[in-house]
N, C-alpha and C positions, 0 to 999 in steps of 0.2 A: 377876215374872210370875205368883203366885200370887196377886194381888188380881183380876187381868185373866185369867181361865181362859178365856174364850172368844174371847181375842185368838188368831189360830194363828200359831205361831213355827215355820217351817221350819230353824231353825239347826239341826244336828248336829254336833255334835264328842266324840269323835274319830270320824270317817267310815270305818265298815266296808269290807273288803274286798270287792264284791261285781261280780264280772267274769265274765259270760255266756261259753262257749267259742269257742276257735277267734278273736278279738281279736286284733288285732296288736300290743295296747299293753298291758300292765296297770296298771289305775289301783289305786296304791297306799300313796298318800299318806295320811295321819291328817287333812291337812289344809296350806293354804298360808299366806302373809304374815298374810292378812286373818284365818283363822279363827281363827291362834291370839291373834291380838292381839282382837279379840270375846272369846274365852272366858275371858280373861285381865281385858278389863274387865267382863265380867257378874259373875266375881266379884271385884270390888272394888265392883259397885255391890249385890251381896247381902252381904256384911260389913257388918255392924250398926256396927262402931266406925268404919266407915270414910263413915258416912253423910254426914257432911257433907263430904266430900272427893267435891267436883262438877267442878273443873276438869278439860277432859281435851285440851289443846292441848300439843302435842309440848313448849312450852318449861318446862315442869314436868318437874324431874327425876327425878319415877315414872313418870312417863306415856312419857319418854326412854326409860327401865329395860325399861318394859313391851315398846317396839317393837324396842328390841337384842332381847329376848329372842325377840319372833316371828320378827325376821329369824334368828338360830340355829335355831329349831324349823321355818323352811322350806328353810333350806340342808339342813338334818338329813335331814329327810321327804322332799327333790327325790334327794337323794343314796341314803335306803333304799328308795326307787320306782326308781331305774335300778338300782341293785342286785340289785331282785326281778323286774325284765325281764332283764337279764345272765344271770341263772343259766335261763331259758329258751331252748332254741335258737327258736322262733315267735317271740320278742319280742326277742333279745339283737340288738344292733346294734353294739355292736364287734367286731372282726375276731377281735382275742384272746379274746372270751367264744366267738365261734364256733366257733373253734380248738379251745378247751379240751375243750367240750360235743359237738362231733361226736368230737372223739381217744376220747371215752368209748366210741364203737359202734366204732373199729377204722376211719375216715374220715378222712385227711387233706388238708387244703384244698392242691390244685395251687398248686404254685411259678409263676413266668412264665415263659412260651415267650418263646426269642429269632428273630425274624422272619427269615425265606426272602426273601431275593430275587435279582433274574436282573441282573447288570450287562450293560452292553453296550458296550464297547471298543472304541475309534477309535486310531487309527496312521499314522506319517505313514511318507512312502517309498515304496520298492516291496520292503523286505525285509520279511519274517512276522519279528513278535515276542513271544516266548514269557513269558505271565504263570504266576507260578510260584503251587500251590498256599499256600494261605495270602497271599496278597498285601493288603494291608489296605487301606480305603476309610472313609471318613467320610460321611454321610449327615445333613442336616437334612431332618427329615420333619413333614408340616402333625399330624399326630397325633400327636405324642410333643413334650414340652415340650425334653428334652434330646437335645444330638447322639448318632444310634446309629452303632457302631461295627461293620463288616462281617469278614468273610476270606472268600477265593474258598476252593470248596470243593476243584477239582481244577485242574491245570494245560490251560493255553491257551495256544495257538498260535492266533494273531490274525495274519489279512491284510489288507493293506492294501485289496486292491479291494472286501472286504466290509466296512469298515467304515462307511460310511452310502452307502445307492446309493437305485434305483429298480424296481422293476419295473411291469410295463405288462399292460395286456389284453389275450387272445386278436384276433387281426386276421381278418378276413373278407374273402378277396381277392372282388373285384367282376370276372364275367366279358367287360364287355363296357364299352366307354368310347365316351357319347351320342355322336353329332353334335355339333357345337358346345361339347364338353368341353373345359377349357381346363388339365384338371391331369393330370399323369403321375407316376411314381414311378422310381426307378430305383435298382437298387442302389449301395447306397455303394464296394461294392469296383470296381465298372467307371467309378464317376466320376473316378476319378485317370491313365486310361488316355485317357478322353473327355474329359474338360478343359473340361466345356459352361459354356458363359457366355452371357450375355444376349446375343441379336442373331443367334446361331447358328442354323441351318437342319437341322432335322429332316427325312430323307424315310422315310415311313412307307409300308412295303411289306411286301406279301402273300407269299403261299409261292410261289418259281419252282421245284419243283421237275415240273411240268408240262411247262415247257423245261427244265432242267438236270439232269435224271436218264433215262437211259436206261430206255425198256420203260415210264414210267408215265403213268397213262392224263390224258388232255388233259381239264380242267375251266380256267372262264375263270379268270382273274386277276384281280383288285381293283386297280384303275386307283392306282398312288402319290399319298402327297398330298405335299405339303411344307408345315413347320409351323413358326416361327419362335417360340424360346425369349423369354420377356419377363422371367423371373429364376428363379433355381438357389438351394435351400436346401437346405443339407446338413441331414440329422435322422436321428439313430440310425445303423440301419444302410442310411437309405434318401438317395437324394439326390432333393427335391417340387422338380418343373418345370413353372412356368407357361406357357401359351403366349400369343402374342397374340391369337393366335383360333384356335378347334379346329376341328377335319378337319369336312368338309362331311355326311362320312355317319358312324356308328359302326361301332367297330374292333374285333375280339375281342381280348381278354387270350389270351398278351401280344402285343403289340404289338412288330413287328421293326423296326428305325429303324437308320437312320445319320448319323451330320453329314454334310453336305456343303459343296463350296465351289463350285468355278468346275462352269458346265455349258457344255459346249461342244456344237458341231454337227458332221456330217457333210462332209467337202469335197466342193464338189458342190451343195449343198442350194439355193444360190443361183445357179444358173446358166443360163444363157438357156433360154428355153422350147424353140428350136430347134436345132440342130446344123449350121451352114453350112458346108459341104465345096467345094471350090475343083475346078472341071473342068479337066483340062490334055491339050494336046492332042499328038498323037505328037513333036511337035515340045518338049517340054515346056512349050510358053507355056500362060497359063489361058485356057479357052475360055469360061467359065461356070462355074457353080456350082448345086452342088444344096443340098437343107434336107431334113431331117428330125427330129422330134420328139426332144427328148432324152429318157433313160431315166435318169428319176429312181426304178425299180426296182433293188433288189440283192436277188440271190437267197443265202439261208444255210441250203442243207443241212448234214443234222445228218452225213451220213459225206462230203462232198465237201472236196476241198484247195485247188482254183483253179476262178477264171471268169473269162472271157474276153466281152467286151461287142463288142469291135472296135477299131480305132484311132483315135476319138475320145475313149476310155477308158486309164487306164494301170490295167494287168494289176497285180489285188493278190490276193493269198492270200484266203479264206474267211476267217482267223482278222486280218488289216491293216485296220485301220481308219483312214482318215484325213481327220484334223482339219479343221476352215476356218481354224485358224490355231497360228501354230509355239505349240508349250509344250513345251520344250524341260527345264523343270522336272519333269515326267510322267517319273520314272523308274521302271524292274524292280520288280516287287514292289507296288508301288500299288496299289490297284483303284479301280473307276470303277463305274457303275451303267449299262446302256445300256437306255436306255426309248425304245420305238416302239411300232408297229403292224405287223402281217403278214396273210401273205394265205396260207392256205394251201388244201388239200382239204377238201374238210366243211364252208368256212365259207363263205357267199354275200358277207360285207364285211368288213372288217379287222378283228382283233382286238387289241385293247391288249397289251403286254408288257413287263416289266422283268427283269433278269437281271443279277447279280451274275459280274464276270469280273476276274482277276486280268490286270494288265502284264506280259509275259514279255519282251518289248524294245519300244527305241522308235530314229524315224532319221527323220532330215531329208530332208526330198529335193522335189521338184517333181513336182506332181499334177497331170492331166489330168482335166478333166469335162466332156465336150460342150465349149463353146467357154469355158467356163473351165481358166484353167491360172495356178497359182502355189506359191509355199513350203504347205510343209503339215508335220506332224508326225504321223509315222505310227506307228500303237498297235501292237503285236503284244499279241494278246490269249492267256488259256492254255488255249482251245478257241472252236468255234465259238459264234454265238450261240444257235442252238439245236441241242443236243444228243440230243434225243428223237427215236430214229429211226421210231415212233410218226406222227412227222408230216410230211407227207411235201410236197414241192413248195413249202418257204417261201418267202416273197418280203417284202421289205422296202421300203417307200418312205425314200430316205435324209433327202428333209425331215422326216420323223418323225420319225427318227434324236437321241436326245439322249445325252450321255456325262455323265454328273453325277460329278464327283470326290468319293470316300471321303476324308474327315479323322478320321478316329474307327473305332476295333475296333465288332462290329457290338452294338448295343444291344438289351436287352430289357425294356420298357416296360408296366409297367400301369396301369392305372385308380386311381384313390386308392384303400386298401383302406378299408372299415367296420372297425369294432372290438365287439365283444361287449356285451352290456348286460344290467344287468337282477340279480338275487341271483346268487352264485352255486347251482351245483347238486350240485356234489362237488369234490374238490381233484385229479384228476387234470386235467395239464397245463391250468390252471388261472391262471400267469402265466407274463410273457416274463423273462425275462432279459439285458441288453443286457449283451455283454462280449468277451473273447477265449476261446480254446479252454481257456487255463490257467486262467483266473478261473471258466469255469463247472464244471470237476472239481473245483473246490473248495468247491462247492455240494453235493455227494451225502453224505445225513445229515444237511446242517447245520441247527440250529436258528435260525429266524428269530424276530423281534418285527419285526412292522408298528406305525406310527404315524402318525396323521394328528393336526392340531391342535385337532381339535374335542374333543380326549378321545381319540377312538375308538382300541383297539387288540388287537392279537391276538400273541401268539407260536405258532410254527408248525413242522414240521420237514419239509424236503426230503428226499421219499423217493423221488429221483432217486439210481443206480448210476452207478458211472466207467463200465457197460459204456451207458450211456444217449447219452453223451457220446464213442463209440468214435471217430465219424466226426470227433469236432473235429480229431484228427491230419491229416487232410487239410486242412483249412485253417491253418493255420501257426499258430503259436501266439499272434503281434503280431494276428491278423487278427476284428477285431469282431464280433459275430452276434444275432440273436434265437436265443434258447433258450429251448424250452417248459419250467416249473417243473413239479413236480407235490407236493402236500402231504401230510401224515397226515388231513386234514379242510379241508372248505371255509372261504375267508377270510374269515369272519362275523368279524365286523358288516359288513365293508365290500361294497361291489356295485362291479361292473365299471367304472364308472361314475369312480370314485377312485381307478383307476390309467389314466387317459388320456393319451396319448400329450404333447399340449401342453400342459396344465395339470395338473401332478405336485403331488400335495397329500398323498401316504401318502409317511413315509421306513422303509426297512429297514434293518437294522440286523443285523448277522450275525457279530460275532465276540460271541456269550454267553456266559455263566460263571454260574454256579450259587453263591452266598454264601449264610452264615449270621450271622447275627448275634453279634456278643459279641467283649470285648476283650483279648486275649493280656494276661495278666497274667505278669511275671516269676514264675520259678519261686519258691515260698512255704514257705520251713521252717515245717511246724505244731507243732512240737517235738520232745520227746524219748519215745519209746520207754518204758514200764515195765512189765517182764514181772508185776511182782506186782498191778500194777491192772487191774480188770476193766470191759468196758466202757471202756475210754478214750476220751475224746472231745475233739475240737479244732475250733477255728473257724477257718474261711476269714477272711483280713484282710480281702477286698475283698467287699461284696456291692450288689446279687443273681447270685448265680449263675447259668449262663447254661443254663436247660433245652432241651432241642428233643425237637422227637416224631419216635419212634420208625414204622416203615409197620408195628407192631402197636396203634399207640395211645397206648403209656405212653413216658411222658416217661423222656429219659435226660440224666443232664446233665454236663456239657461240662467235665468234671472227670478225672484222673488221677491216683491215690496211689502213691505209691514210698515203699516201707520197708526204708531197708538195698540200695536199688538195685536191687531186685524192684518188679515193678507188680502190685497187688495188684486182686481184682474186686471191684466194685461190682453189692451185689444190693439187693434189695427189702425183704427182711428179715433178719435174723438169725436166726429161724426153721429149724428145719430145715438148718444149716450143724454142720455136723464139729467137732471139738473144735481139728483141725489146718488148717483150710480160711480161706486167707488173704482175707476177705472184709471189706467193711464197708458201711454204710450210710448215708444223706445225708439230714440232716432240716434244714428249715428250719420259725423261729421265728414268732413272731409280727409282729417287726421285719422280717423278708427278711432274717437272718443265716442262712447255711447253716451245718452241724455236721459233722463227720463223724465216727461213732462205731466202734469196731472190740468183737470179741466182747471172752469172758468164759472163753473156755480151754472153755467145754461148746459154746458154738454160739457157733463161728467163734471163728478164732488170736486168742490175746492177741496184744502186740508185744511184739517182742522189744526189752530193754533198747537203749540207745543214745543217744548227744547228738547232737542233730538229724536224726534218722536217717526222720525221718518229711516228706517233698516231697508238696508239690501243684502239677502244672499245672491249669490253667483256666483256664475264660472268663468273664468278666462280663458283665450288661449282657441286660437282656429287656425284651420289650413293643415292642419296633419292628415299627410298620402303616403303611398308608398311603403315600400317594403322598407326592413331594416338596415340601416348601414353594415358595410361588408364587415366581419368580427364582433359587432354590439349586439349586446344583448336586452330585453328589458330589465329594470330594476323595480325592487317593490321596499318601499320605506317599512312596510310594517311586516314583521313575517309570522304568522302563525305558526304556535307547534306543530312540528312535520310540516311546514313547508321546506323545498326543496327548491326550486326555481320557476321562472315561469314563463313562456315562449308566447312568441308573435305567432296567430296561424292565420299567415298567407299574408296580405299587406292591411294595411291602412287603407280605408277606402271612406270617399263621402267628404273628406277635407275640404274647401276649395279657401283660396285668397280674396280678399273683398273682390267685389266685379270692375272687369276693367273695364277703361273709357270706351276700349274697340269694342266689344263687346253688346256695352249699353248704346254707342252710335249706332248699333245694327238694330237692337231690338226693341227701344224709346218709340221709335217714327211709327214702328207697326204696331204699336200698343197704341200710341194715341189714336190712328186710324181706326184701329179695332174697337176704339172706347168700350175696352173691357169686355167686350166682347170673341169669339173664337168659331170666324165664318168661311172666311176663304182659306186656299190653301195655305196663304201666305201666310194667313193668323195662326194657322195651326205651327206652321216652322217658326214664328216668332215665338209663342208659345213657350215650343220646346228649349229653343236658346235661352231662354232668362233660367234655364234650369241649371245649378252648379253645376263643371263637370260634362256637359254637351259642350262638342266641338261643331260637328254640322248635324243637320237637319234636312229633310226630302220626304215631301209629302205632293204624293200623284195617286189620279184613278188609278183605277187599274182591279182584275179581275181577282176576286182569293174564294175558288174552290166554286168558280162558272158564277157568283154573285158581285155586280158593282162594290167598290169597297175603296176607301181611302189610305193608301198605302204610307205607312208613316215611320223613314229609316232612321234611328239615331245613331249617330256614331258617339261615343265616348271619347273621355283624354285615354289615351295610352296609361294601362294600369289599375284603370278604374273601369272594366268589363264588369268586375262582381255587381257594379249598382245598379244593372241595366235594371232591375226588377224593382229597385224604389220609383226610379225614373217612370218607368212603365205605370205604374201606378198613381204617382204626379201628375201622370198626363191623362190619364185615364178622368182622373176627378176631376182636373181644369174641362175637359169637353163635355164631363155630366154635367157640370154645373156653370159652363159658361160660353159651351154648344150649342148646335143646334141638336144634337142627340137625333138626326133622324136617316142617320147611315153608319152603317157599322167601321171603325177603324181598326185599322191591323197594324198594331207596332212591332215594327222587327228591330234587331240591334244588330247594325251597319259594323263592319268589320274596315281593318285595314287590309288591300294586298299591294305586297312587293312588286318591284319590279328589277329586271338588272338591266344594266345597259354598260354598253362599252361602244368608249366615244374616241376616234382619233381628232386632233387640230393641231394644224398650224399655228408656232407663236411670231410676233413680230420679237425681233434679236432686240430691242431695245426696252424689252419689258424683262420686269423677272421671270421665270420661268415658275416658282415659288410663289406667286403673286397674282400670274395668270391662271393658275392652277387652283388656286383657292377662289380667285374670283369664278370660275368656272362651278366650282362647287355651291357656291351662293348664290350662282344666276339658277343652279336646277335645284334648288332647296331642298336639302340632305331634312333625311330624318331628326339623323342626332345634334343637331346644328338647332335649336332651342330658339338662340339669339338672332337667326335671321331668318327664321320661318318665312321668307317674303318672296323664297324664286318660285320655280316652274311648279315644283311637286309640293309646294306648303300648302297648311292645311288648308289655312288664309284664301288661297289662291285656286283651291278645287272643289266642284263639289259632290255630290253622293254619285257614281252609276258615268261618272264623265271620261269618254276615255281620249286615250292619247296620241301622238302623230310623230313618226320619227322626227318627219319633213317642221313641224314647231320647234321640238328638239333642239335642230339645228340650226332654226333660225335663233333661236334666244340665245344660244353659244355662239354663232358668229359675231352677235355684238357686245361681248362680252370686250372690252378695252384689251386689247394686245392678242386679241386669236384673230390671224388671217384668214383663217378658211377651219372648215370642221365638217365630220361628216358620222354619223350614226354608226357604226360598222356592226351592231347585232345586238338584239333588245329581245327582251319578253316578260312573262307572268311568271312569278313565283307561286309557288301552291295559296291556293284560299284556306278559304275556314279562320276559324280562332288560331292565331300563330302563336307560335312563343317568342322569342326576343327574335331581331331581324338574322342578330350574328348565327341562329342555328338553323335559318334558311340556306340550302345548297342553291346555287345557279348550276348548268347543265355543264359538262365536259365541253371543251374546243371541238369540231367546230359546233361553232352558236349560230344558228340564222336571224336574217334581219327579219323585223314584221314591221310592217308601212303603220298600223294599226292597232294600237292596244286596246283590248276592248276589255271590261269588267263586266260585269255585275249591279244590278241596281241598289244594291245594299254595297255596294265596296269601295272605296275610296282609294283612288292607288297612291304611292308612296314610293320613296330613292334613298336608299339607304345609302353611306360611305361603302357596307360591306360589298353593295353589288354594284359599286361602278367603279367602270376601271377607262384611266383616260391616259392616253397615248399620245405623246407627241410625238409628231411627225414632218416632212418636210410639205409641202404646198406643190398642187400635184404639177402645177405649173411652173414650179422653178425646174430649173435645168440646165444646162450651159447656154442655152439662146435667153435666160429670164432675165 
């Protein structure tokens, strides 16, 4: 190079350390494969003896010599570059360098949560079967590669009528049934009395209480219809009756009806228009004869006993009625329906009537009417026909006269009812309940899980009292019913709409039980006892140990020590412990072995000597999330009589994985700043992050209800929305008790929202097409894409309330390797709120407009699903014939 000074040689070796702040990487290499095998030939080719030694092709055994040798000085160099990232917490990337380097400030990375959830138990029978606390379940779940293992937290008594049922929507009785309506309803407890069947004869009639009560005042009456049944379906607690054709005028709810069968007439009714009377003369021969009009009038006052017509007539009581023909079947007790017309005072022409009258006897005998005369069967009725002595001067035509036979106790009939629709608006009485009297006292308190198949579902608790349900005692206890529900909170998500009476598409589900995660492990001798060792420490054989949170925040785990047959406590530290205070403490490694250590005779007892004398109970087993695998069910090893099966309701929730390095890099620095303390805003979002399960955090002033207040958003992992209220409460006791407690906070739980976007680019021809399409999807960091959370829209990479720019967009796609050019062509927001999965979010119809601007929400984080982006290649608007 010294003959050539004006040639310029960029080579460097060995390459200084020179790394700008704040990097995520340090480059710290001397150099790789290539430089050192370069420096290693420039000198052999400045070695004067070695001048004529020109060959430099690997199959020369120097030039061999020379490449082993760079390959050792870049394993060397790869190996003291991770090294010199390791020993920083900003760059270290394994778990154990994180470990080590936060233990330095007094931070240890969180064990794993074992996951919460709710089972929900079926039984067959009609006896309750009692699951005992601790009862074990098996669980495959789509989140966790391996089966997780449950136990019920407390004992259950599971019934049979709750274990998978239905409930139904508020009804709207309808007060008035059209004209030509052809549907009726009828309760189900009088259809086993009524026996209705197709072909049967309805008579629908008005109130007689006009005639049939004494003193009340005369209004006309609604002329009977009769309506003939065309089919009878029993449903819940009602029995739906169509007819063949509905009543002529409309009817008020409800509607008074009876069966009927035979209608008979009056005797009498057909009889000659005149009356011919035979003349006899002293001598008794006939001399002639006379005529006169028959009297097809009968008079029914309301206080008269007998009437007398004359001798053309046979003498009958007020209360005898008789037939045109024998029915000798008409016995005591029957009743019949008698419909006419009267004539009374006040009224210039007849008025219609119907009147309900019990059979108090019946008798055969031979009737007289004007010139009719034959067999008749005659009614004794159980008063007259009308009663109201209000009215005075009645008179009846007996061709008017009908007697309709009762087959049926008397019915009460309404109009189909509506049913409620629409969100609801609060949880009181709220849903029905189909059941018997016993079955719904067993509803007060109880906690529900609703489920429909699209996803959707809620768990709920009935805050219905046994005194809510006083009256079911009067209805027997076998005897069916609607019962109004009433909730802690409205059935969100679902709308009235999804509990409809004929198409049942939400199941409930009501004997619940509360599990934890983690597997009874047999009792564990950790060894022996030695009172002269300090600090003694032993490991759990089985790991990981199973932690759970505590409703102050901090993990307790699922662990028991006996020493000597005493349970000894489990605290935090050994700090601050007696010299005599049987305590100890629970550290896990870098592996996920737990340890458990006892004092040093100054803080906290040594153990006392002994062979085996040192027991652990436990649980293993954490990180269970998530709903179940698609077709798994859970399993239960042990089944009580009448068990039947037992269901997930709703996911796993509360799981989490020991805490990652990213995670602990973020939240170590602001804990040690804060020494344990919770002052600025900062403290409070670090706070939050060391919580399982928080993805971000955002805490600002800001106004809640015209008062300063600390506005504090958490977002959750996707899936684990149900825990916002542990969390809530986590955070709550970390600022009583490690706040300054002298302003109010307001935690809200931060939401995701969508967004769609459609992108055209240009690719360069000498990339894949396949290649550059994917890289484009990992430069905007897809939802479903887990493994490389690192582009534009990863969680990583945004934080609460931040919104977004076409014009960024575009630029982070243009330098995606092999796009020439790219451009936004129409973006927007998808609905907020609590979503359901991305895939059942709609983006808009074609055309979509562009928005320069994505703005959110300060609880919202936005988010790029695969479902809503659609990318177009295109040509480059500059090519052309002149490009």
């Amino acid at each position: 190079m010294a003959c050539q000074p004006f040639i310029a040689d960029d080579f460097l070796f060995p390459r200084p350390a020179n790394n700008r702040p704040a990097l995520p990487h340090i480059a710290y290499r001397i150099g790789r494969y290539g430089d050192f095998y370069e420096q290693m030939l420039r000198h052999i080719d400045a070695a004067e003896p070695l001048l004529a030694f020109t060959h430099r092709e690997p199959d020369d055994p120097a030039i061999a010599l020379l490449q082993g040798a760079a390959i050792v000085g870049d394993i060397l160099s790869f190996y003291q570059e991770h090294y010199a990232n390791e020993a920083y917490l900003r760059t270290a990337q394994w778990r154990d360098s994180v470990a080590d380097l936060v233990r330095l400030t007094g931070y240890r990375l969180a064990p794993g949560l074992g996951g919460r959830a709710t089972l929900a138990i079926e039984v067959r029978g009609t006896a309750p079967v009692t699951v005992r606390a601790g009862w074990p379940v098996k669980a495959d779940l789509a989140d966790v590669p391996d089966q997780a293992d449950f136990r019920t937290v407390e004992e259950l008594v599971a019934q049979p009528a709750l274990s998978r049922f239905h409930l139904y929507r508020r009804r709207i009785a309808q007060p008035l049934l059209a004209a030509g309506g052809t549907h009726l309803e009828l309760s189900a407890s009088a259809q086993p009395a009524a026996q209705l069947k197709k072909g049967d004869r309805l008579l629908l009639m008005s109130d007689e209480s006009m005639y049939s009560s004494g003193g009340a005042s005369w209004t006309p009456q609604k002329a009977p219809q009769i309506v003939t049944i065309a089919t009878v379906t029993p449903h819940l607690d009602r029995v739906r009756i169509e007819l063949e054709h509905g009543p002529s005028e409309g009817w008020t709810a409800p509607l008074r009806a009876v069966r009927i069968g035979r209608t008979l007439r009056h005797f009498g009714h057909n009889a000659p228009a005149t009356v011919t009377t035979p003349i006899t003369g002293s001598g008794g021969a006939i001399t002639g004869s006379s005529s006169a009009a028959t009297r097809f009038e009968r008079y029914i006052y309301a206080f008269e006993s007998t009437y007398y017509f004359g001798d053309a007539y046979t003498t009958l009581d007020w209360t005898e009625m008789p037939l045109d023909v024998e029915a000798p079947d008409l016995a005591a007790g029957r009743r019949v329906i008698v419909q006419g017309r009267i004539h009374f005072d006040g009224q210039p022409t007849p008025v219609p009537f119907a009147v309900t009258k019990t059979i108090t006897a019946t008798r055969a005998g031979t009737v007289r009417w004007g010139n009719l005369q034959g067999a008749s069967t005659v009614l004794t009725l159980d008063s007259n026909l009308i009663v109201n002595g209000n009215i005075h001067y009645e008179m009846a035509d007996i061709r008017d006269l009908r007697f309709l036979e009762i087959t049926s106790p008397e019915l009460s009939l309404t109009p189909p009812t509506d049913h409620a629709t629409g969100d609801f608006t609060s949880g009181t009485a709220a849903l029905l309940f189909y059941g018997t009297a016993a079955e719904v006292q067993q509803m007060g308190g109880r906690r529900l899980w609703l489920a429909a198949p699209d996803g959707r579902n809620v768990e709920l608790v009935c805050t219905n009292t046994s005194a809510d349900f006083a009256f079911a005692a009067f209805l027997g206890a076998s005897v069916a019913s609607m019962w109004p529900l009433s909730f802690d909170r409205p059935p969100l998500p679902f709308t009235q709409q999804d509990f409809d009476e004929d198409t049942v598409t939400v199941t409930v589900y009501g004997n619940l039980v509360d599990a934890t995660q983690g597997k009874a492990e047999a009792d564990a001798t950790l060894g022996n006892g030695d009172a002269t060792q300090a600090f003694q420490t032993f490991t759990l054989p089985k790991s990981p140990l199973t932690y759970d949170l505590a409703p102050d925040g901090t993990l307790r785990p699922a662990l028991q020590v006996w020493v000597g047959g005493r349970l000894w406590t489990q605290v935090d530290a050994l700090f601050g412990a007696g010299p005599t205070d049987e305590v100890y403490i629970v550290r896990e490694d870098a592996d996920g072995r737990s340890h458990v250590q006892f004092g040093d005779g100054e803080t906290g007892a040594r153990l006392p000597s002994g062979v085996g004398n040192v027991v652990a109970r436990y649980r293993s087993g954490n990180g269970a999330r998530g709903p179940m695998k698609p077709g798994a069910v859970p399993s239960a090893p042990e089944r009580p009589a009448g068990f039947d099966k037992v269901n997930l309701a709703g996911i796993v929730s509360g799981g989490a994985d020991p805490e990652d390095a990213s995670k602990a890099r973020e939240a170590a620095p602001g804990k040690v700043q804060s020494l344990g303390r919770i002052v600025s805003l900062r403290d409070v979002e670090t706070e939050v992050l060391s919580i399982a399960g928080v993805v971000a955090a955002a805490a600002a002033w800001d106004l809640d209800g015209g008062v300063p207040a600390v506005m504090l958003r958490v977002l959750l992992r996707a899936g684990r929305e149900d825990e916002f209220a542990a969390v809530r409460a986590a955070v709550v006791h970390a600022l009583r008790c490690r706040g300054p407690n002298r302003w109010p906070v307001v935690i809200e739980q931060a939401v995701l929202r969508y967004v769609w976007l459609d992108l055209a680019y240009a690719r360069d021809p000498t990339y894949p097409a396949a290649d550059v399409a994917a890289a484009i999807r990992t430069e905007l960091g897809l939802a479903e894409d887990e493994s490389h959370r690192t582009g534009l829209f990863s969680l990583s990479a945004r934080r609460l309330g931040e919104r977004e720019y076409a014009s960024r967009i575009e630029g982070r796609v243009q330098n995606v390797p092999g796009v020439l050019w790219c451009r936004v062509v129409a973006d927007g927001l998808l609905a907020g709120g609590v979503q359901p999965a991305p895939a059942k979010l709609q983006a808009p119809l074609p055309p979509r407009p562009r928005i320069a601007t994505l703005r959110c929400a300060a609880r919202e984080l936005l988010q790029l699903s695969g479902h809503h982006l659609t990318l177009t290649e295109s040509a480059e608007p500059s090519a052309g014939e002149c490009a």
